[in-house]
C-alpha angles and dihedrals in degrees: 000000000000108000102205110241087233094057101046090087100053083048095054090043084067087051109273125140137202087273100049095058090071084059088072116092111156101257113042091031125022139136141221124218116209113184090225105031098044115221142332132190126217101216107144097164091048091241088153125061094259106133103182127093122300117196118238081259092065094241115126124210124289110271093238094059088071080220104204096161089122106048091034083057098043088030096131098358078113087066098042091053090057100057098052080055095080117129107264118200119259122258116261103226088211092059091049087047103056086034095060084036090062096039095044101029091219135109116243087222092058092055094047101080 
């Protein structure tokens, strides 16, 4: 699909890039150009680097909304991930073992036939 010269930059102000503009072939990414709204993909699939939201029809906002939905919702989440990522002990098989015992009240050798 032939992207317009005039129109590439309203496309990378959403967040394309060069390489994202082969990706467009007409039918699994387009794009729509509207005088007063600006520009829109259709990228249902997320092929592009686009990274907002993108409605269950595959269109994306309207260039002109400045849509941000996506990134102000996600906006730390990055932060928070990596702190649940801290090295947690492993767990001591013994210990497992007298603590289901004496919840259980049975012995681990009797269930095993």
């Amino acid at each position: 699909m032939k992207i317009k010269a005039k129109h590439k930059p309203l496309l990378k102000k959403m967040g394309l890039s060069e390489d994202d503009f082969a990706r467009f072939d007409g039918k699994h990414v387009s794009y729509e150009f509207d005088p007063e709204r600006g520009v829109r993909i259709y990228d249902p699939f997320y092929t592009t680097s686009y990274d907002e939201y993108i409605g269950i029809d595959g269109w994306s906002a309207w260039s002109s909304e400045n849509d941000t939905f996506m990134s102000h919702i996600l906006k730390g989440s990055g932060e928070k991930r990596e702190g649940t990522k801290a090295p947690r002990p492993k767990a001591d098989i013994q210990q497992m073992s007298s603590y289901l015992q004496k919840k259980f009240g049975k012995s681990s050798e009797t269930d095993v036939q």
